[in-house]
C-alpha positions in Angstrom: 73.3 25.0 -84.7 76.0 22.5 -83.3 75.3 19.4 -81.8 76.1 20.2 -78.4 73.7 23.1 -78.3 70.8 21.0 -80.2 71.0 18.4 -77.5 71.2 21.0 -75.0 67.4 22.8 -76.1 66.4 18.9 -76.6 67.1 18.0 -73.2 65.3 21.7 -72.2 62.2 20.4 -73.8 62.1 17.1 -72.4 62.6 18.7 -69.2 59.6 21.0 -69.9 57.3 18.2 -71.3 57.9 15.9 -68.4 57.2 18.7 -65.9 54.6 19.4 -67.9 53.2 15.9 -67.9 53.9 15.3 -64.4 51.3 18.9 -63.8 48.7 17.3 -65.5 48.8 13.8 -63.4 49.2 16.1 -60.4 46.0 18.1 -61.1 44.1 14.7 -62.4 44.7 13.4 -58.9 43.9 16.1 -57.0 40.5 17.7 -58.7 39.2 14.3 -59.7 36.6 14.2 -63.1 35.8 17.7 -64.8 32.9 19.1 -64.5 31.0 17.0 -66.8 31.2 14.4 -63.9 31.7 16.0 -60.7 30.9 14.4 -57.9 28.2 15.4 -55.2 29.7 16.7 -51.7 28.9 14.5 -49.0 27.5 16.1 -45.5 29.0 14.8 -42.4 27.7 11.3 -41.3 27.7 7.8 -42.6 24.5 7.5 -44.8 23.7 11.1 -45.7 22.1 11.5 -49.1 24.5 13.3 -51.2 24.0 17.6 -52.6 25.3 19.3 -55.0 27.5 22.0 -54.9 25.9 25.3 -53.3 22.7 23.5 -53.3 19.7 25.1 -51.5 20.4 26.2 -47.6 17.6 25.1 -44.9 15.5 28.0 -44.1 14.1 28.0 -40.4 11.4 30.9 -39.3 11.3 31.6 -36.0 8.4 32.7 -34.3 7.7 35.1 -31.9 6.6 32.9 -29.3 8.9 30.5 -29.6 11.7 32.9 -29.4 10.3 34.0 -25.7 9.9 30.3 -24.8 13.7 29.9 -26.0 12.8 27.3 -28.8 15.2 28.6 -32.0 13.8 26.2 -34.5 17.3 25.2 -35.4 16.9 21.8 -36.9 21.2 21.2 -37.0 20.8 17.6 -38.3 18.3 18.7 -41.0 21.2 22.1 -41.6 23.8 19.2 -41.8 22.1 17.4 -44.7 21.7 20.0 -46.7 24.3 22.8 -45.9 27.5 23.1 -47.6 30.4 21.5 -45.5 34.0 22.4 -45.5 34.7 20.5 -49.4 33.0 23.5 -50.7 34.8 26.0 -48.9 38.1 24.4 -48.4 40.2 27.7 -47.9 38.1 28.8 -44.9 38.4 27.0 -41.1 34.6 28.1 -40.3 31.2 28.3 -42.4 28.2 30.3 -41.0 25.8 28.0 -41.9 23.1 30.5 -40.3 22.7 34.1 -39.2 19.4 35.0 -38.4 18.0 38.6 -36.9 15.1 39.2 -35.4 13.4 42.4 -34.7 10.0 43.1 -32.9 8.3 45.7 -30.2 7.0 43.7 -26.8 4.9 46.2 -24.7 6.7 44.9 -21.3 10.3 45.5 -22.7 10.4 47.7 -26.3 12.4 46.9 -29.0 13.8 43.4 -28.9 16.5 41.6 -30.8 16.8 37.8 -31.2 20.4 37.0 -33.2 21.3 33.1 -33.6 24.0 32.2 -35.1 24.9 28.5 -36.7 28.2 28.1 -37.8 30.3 24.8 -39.0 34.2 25.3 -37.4 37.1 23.1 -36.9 40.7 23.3 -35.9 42.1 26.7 -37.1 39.0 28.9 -36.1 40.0 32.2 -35.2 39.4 33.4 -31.6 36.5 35.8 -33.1 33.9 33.0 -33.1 35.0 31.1 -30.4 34.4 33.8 -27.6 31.1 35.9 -27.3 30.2 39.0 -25.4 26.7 40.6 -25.3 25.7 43.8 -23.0 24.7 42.6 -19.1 21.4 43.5 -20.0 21.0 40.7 -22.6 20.7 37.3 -22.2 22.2 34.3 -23.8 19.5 32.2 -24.8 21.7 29.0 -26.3 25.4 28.4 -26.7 26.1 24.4 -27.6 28.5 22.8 -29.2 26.9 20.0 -31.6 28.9 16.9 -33.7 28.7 17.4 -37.3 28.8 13.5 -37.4 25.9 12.7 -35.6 24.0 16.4 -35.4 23.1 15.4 -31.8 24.3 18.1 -28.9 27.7 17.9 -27.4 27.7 20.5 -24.4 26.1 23.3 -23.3 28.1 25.8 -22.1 27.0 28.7 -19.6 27.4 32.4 -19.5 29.4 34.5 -17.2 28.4 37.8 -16.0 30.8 40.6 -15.0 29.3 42.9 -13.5 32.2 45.7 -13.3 33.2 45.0 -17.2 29.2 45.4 -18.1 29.2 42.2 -20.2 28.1 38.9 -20.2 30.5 36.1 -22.0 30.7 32.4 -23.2 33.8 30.7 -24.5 34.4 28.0 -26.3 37.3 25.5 -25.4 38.6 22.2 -26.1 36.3 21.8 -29.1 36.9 18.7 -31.6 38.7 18.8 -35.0 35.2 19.9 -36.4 32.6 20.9 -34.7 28.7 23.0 -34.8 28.2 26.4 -32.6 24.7 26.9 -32.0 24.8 30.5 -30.0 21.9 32.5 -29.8 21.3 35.9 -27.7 17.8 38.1 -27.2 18.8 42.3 -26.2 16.2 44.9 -24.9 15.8 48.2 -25.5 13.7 49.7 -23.2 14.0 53.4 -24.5 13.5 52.8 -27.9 10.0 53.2 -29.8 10.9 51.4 -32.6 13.2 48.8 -34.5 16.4 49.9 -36.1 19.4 48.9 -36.8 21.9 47.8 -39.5 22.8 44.2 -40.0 25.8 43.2 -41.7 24.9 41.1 -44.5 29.0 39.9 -44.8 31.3 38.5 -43.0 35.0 37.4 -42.2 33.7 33.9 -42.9 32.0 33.0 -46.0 27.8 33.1 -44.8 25.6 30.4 -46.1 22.3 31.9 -44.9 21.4 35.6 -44.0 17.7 35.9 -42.4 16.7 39.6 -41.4 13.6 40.3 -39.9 11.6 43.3 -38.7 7.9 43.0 -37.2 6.5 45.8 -36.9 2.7 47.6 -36.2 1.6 48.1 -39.6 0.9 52.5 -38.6 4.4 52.6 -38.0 6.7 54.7 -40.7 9.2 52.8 -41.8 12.4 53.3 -43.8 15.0 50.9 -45.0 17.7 50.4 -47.5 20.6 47.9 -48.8 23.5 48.8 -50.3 23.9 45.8 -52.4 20.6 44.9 -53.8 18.9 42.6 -51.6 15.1 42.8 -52.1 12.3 42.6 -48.7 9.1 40.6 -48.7 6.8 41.5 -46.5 3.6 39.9 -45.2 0.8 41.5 -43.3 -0.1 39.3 -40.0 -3.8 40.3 -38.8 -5.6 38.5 -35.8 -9.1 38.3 -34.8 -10.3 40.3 -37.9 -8.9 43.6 -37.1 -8.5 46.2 -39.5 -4.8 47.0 -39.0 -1.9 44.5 -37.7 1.6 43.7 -37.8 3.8 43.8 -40.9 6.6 41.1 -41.0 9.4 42.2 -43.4 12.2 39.9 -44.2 15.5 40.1 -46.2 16.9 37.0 -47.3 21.0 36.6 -48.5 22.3 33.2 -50.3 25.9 32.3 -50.1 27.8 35.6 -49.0 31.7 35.2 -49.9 34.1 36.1 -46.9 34.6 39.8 -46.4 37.0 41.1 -48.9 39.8 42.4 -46.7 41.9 45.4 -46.0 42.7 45.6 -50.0 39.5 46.5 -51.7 37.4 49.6 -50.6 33.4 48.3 -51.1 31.3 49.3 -48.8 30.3 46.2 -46.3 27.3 45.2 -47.6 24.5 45.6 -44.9 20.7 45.8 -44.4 19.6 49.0 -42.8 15.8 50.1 -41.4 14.7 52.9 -39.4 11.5 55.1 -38.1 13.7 58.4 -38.9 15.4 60.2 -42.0 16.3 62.8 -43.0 19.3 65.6 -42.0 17.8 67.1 -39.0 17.5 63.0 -37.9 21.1 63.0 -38.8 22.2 65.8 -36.3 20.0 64.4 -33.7 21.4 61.2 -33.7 24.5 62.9 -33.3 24.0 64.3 -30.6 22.6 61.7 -28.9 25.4 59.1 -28.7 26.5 59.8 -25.8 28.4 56.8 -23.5 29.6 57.4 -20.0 33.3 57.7 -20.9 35.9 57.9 -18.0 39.1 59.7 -17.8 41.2 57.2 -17.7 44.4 58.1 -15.0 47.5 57.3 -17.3 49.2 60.8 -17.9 49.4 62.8 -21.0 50.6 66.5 -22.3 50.7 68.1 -25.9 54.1 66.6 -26.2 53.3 62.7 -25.1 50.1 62.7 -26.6 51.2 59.9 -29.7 52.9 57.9 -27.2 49.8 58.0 -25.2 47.5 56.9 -27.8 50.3 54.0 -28.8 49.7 52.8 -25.2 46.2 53.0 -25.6 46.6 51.0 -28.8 48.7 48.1 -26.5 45.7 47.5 -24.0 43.6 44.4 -24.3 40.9 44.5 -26.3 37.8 42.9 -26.6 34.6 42.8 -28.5 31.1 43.1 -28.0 28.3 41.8 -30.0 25.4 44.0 -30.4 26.9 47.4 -29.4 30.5 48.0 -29.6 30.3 50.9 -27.2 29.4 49.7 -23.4 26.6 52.5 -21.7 29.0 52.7 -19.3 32.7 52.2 -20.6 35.2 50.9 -17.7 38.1 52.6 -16.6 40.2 49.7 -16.7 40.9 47.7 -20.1 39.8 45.5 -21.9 38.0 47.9 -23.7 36.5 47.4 -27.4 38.3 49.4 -30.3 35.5 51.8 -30.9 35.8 52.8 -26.7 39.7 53.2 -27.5 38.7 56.1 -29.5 36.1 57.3 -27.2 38.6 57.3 -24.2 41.5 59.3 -25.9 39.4 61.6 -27.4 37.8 62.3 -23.2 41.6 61.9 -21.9 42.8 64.0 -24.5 39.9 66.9 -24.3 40.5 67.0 -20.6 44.1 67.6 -21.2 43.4 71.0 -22.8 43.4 69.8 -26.5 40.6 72.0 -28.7 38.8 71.9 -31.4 41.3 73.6 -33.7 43.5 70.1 -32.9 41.5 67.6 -32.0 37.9 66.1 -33.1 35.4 63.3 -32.6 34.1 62.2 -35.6 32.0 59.1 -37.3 32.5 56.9 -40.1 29.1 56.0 -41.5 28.0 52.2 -42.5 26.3 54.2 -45.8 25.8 57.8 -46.6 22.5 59.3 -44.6 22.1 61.4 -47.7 21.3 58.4 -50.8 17.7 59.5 -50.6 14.8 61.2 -49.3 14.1 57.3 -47.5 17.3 56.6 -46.5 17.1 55.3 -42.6 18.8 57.3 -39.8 19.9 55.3 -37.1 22.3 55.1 -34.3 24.3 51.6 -35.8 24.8 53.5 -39.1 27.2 55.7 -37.0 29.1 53.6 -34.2 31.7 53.5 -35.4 33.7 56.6 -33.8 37.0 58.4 -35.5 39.8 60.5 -33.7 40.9 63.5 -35.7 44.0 64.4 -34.2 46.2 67.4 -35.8 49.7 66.0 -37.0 53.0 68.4 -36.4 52.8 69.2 -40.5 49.3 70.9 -39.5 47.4 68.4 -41.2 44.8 66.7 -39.4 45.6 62.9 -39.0 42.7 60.2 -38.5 42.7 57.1 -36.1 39.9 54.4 -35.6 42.2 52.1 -33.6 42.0 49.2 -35.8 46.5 49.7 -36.5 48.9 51.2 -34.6 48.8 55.0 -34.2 51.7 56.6 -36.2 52.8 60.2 -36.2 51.7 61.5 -39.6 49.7 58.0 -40.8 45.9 57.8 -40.9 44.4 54.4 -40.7 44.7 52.4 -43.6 41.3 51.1 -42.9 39.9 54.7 -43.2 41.3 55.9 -46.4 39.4 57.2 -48.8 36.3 57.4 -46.3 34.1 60.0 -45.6 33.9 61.3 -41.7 31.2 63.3 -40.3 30.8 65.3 -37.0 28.7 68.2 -35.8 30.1 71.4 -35.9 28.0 75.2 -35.1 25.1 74.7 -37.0 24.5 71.3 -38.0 27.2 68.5 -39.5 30.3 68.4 -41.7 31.6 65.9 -43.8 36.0 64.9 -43.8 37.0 63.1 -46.6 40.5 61.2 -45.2 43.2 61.0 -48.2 44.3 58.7 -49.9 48.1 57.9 -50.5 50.2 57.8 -53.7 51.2 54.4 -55.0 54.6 55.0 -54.1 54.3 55.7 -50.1 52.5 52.1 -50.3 55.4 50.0 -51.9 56.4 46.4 -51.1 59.7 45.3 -51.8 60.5 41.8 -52.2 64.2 40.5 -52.1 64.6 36.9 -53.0 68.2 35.6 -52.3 69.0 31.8 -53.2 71.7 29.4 -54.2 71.1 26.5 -56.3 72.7 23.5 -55.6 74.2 20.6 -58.0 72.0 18.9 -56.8 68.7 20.9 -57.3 68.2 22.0 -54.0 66.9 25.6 -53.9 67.2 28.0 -51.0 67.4 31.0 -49.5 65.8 34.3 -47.6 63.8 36.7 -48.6 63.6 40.2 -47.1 60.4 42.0 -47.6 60.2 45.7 -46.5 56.7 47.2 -46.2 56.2 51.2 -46.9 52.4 52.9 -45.7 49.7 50.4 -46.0 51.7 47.2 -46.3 52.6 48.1 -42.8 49.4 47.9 -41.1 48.9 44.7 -43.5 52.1 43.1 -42.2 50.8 43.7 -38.8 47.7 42.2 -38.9 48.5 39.4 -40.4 51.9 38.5 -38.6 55.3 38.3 -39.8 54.5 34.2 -41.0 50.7 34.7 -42.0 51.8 38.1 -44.5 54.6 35.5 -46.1 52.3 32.9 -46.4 49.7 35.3 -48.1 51.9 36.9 -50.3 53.7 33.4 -51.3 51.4 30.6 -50.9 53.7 28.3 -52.9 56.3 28.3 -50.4 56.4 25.3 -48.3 57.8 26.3 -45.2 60.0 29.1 -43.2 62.6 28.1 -40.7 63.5 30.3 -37.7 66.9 33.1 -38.0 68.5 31.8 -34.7 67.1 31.9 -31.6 64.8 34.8 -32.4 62.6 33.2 -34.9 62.1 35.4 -37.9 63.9 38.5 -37.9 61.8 42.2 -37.7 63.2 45.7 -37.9 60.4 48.3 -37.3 61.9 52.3 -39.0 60.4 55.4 -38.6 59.1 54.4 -42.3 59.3 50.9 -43.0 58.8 47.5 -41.3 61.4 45.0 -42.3 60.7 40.9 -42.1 63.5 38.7 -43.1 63.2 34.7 -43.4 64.9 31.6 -44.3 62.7 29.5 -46.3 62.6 26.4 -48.1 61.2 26.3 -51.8 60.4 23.4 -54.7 63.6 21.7 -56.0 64.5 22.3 -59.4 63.8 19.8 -62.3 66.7 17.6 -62.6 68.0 15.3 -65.7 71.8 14.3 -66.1 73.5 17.8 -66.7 70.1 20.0 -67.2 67.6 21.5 -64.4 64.9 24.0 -64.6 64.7 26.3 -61.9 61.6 28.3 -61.0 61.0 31.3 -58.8 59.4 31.7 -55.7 55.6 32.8 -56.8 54.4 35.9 -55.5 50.7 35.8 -55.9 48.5 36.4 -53.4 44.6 35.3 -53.8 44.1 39.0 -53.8 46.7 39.9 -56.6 45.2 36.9 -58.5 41.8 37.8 -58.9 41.8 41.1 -59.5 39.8 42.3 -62.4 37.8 45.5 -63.5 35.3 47.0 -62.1 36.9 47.1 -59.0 37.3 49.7 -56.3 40.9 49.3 -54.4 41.1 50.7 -50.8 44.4 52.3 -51.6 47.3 52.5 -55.0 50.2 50.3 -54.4 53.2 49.4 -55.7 55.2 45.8 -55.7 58.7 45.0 -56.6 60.3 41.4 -56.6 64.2 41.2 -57.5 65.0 37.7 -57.6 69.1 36.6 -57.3 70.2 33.1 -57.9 73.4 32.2 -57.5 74.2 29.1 -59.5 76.5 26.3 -58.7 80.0 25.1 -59.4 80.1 24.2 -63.3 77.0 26.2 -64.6 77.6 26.9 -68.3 74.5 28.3 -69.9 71.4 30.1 -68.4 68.4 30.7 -70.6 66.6 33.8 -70.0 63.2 35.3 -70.9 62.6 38.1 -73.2 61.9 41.5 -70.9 58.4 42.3 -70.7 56.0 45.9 -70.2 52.5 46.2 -70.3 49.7 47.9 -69.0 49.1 51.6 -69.5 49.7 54.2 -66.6 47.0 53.1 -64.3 48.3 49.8 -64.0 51.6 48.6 -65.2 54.0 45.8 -64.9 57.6 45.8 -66.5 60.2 42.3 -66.0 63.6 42.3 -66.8 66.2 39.3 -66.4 70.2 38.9 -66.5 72.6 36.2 -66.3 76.6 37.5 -65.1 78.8 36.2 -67.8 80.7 33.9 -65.9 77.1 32.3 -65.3 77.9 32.3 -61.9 74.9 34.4 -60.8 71.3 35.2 -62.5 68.8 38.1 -62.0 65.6 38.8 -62.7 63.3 42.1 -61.6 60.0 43.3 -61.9 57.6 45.9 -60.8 53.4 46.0 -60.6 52.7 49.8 -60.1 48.7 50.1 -59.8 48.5 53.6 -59.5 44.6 54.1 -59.5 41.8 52.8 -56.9 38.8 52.7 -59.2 39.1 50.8 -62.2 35.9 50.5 -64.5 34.8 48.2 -67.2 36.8 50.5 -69.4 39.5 49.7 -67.9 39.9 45.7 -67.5 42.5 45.2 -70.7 44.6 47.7 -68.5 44.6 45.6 -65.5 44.7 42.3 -66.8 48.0 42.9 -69.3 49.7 44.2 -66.2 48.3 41.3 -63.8 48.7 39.2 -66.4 52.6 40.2 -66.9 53.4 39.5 -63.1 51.8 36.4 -63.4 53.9 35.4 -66.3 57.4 37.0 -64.0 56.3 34.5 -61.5 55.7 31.2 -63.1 59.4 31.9 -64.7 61.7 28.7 -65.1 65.2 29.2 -66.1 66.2 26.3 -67.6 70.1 26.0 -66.5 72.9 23.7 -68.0 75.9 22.2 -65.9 79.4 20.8 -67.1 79.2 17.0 -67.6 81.4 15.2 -64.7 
């Protein structure tokens, strides 16, 4: 080995210790003492006593008479003590610190529901918690604004009826950098005999406390499940020495996680409970969810029928808590997702469209048929599906929730099983599920190193199948930010901002961003690549159940600057089996004037078992490695 090429792997490996050495100061700083000597998180307030990490939540009962009187319960400054604040869940902008569910029978109005809701927000929120809509019929019975400082009340702010949209709203608006929603909302139902319902037991923000309650007359059948284990107590309430009384039954859920997104396929966890099971409940149910649903007047044939329901799609939308289809559904928008369905499936019928093309179906929160005791209800079913037939002769299935394309089911809906009556009773749909390759990302990274160190460039990622519905939800900066949380910023393409091309099969965002610099010293840098790993991609690990395959490719071109001599590069990599499998490959041109580096994850199943997590991990574990590349990179000496 010559001198000149000893000094230049010495210099590589100073490079790499001091970066190395300037990690470890970096992550000293930032996460403080291990665990040995972590520190208790602080609640919000000078002088509050200090909890540990995920320590026990407050539990508040509510009782039925204070419920009427409009008392909650809900000590906040006790909550704020106690409750986890936003230290423990950095990553999220709002923590449901409470949701509570009441269910009981009053003989002057039926079947009642009490839901409160507590939740811990600041700056960032999204819209979803910030503006509330209950049927007409219901009532708000609190909707403040508290200060996580002090716990005292901020505002109350009052409902708005509108009569003609059938709903009754509160929004919240010019709220402090952190702030405490207290909103709370009672429903009747007049026409029903007994409680039921299912109550989501996750959300799209991490859930602290989950209360579900059901009193009931203890003669009355009852039938429940939950799909993720949660176990009831229940407690029989007798007065005056009578011989039969109420039963209070109550489930109880500690420190949820934050929905899981459109990437993994579990079934929402949820609480379910009924009077009625069975299949012939099942059909009868059916049958009887009927809404009032217009025909709305915009104009539609066989041949405009897509670009009617893309209109649809376009129209405001809005949600309603409690019932996400109104008794009586307006002809004018905004109208909630599930009534999207339920007006092109009316428009569409009364267009002349038959069963042999067209269907209403329903996508069930659990399947009716788990056991002899499984509870039939109308909430297990409201969600409603649009089976529309395609021009290949296929039937094609829309729930509103992306865009409507010619061909495309809804990502959210693959994999699912549909059910509708037919003659005779009810038939089940399974929607398909897509081949890794019609669900491919492509990632183009195109940079020029400077003498200097600086790093930049564009990348151009094209989205095939389900990334397209992903790149839509989340926005053309919020899917680059997912997918690439180590980049700093993006700067705008001219005048336009970020540059989109939609195809008849691909969506298409390109943008300038800005990236670490490289490692300089003298002559010598390391350059690394942009990191493409999403929290998603990161934690994935058998068992898991995946909504749909996919496939990710990431070619990465550098083009070096004036006087580079030498580029090391890694070895090429493949592992992972045919269910999941991730091959790299790198070259440098020989005038060193440009490097290259490739590599593909191709997870080509959706259910991976315990059998299975060597599989997944070599191939997760490969990109990982692909990502964290530096290319250590030699200059000519001035």
């Amino acid at each position: 080995m010559n001198n000149e090429n000893r000094g230049f792997i010495l210099s590589f490996a100073f490079l790499t210790a001091s970066a190395l050495a300037c990690f470890a100061l970096c992550a000293a700083v930032l996460l403080g003492p291990g665990p040995a000597s972590a520190a208790p998180i602080r609640p919000f307030g000078t002088g509050s006593r200090p909890i540990e990490p995920l320590a026990a939540p407050l539990s508040v009962r509510l009782a039925g008479d204070a419920q009427r009187r409009g008392d909650l319960g809900v000590n906040v400054r006790s909550m704020i003590q106690i409750n986890p604040d936003f230290s423990t869940f950095p990553e999220s902008n709002g923590i449901i610190w409470l949701k509570r569910v009441e269910h009981s029978l009053s003989p002057s109005v039926g079947a009642e529901r009490l839901t409160v809701w507590v939740i811990l927000g600041r700056t960032g929120l999204d819209e979803r918690w910030l503006k509330w809509s209950i049927p007409s019929d219901g009532a708000f019975v609190e909707a403040s604004v508290y200060s996580p400082g002090s716990g005292s009340k901020v505002a109350d702010v009052p409902s708005i009826n509108d009569a003609d949209a059938g709903v009754r709203s509160v929004s919240f608006a010019n709220l402090p950098e952190e702030f405490i929603l207290v909103v709370a909302y009672r429903e009747s139902f007049p026409d029903r005999l007994a409680a039921e319902d299912v109550v989501w037991a996750e959300e799209e923000l991490p859930m602290w406390e989950a209360i579900i309650t059901v009193s009931l007359p203890e003669s009355m059948p009852f039938y429940h499940m939950t799909n993720f284990g949660a176990e009831m107590t229940e407690t029989v309430q007798r007065v005056g020495g009578r011989s039969s009384g109420e039963i209070l039954r109550e489930w109880r859920v500690i420190n949820a996680p934050a929905s899981r997104g459109l990437m993994r396929a579990e079934p929402r966890r949820c609480v379910a409970f009924s009077s009625t099971k069975g299949s012939q409940a099942v059909i009868s149910m059916l049958r009887g969810l009927d809404a009032t649903v217009p025909v709305i007047s915009e104009s539609v044939t066989d041949k405009t029928a897509w670009r009617f329901l893309q209109w649809l799609y376009d129209r405001p939308v809005m949600r309603v808590e409690g019932g996400s289809v109104r008794n009586n559904i307006p002809s004018t928008p905004p109208w909630t997702r599930e009534e999207k369905v339920l007006l092109a499936y009316r428009k569409l019928s009364a267009a002349g469209m038959g069963y042999d093309r067209l269907r209403l179906l329903r996508r069930f929160a659990y399947a009716p048929d788990d056991g002899e005791e499984t509870p039939v209800c109308a909430a297990m079913a409201a969600e409603p599906v649009l089976a529309i037939k395609g021009d290949g002769g296929a039937f094609v299935y829309l729930d509103m929730a992306s865009r409507p394309r010619q061909g495309d089911s809804s990502l959210t809906l693959w994999g699912t099983q549909l059910r509708g009556l037919v003659p005779g009773g009810a038939d089940v749909e399974e929607v398909r599920v897509p081949y890794a390759r019609d669900n491919k990302l492509s990632l183009l990274f195109e940079m020029k190193l400077g003498a200097d160190g600086t790093l930049d460039g564009f990348v151009k990622a094209t989205g095939r199948g389900a990334w397209r519905d992903i790149m839509a939800s989340a926005g053309d900066e919020g899917f680059l930010r997912e997918i690439m949380p180590s980049v700093r910023s993006y700067r705008e393409i001219g005048e336009g901002g970020k540059s989109r091309r939609r195809r008849e099969n691909t969506d298409e965002i390109t943008a300038v961003f800005e990236t670490t610099r490289a490692i300089a010293a003298g002559s010598n840098m390391l350059v690394s690549f942009p990191t493409v790993l999403p929290a998603w991609l990161n934690a994935m690990s058998a068992p898991l159940l995946l909504r749909f395959p996919f496939s990710i490719d990431a070619r990465v071109h550098i083009t070096m600057p004036p006087g580079a001599v030498d580029v090391l590069m890694p070895e090429a990599m493949d592992r992972g089996s045919g269910k999941a499998r991730c091959v790299t490959s790198y070259r440098v041109a020989r005038n060193k004037k440009t490097a290259a580096a490739e590599a593909r994850l191709n997870v080509s199943n959706v259910s991976f078992a315990a059998d299975d997590a060597s599989t997944l991990a070599s191939a997760i574990q490969a990109w990982r490695v692909f990502m964290s590349t530096s290319l250590p990179v030699r200059l000519r000496q001035q």
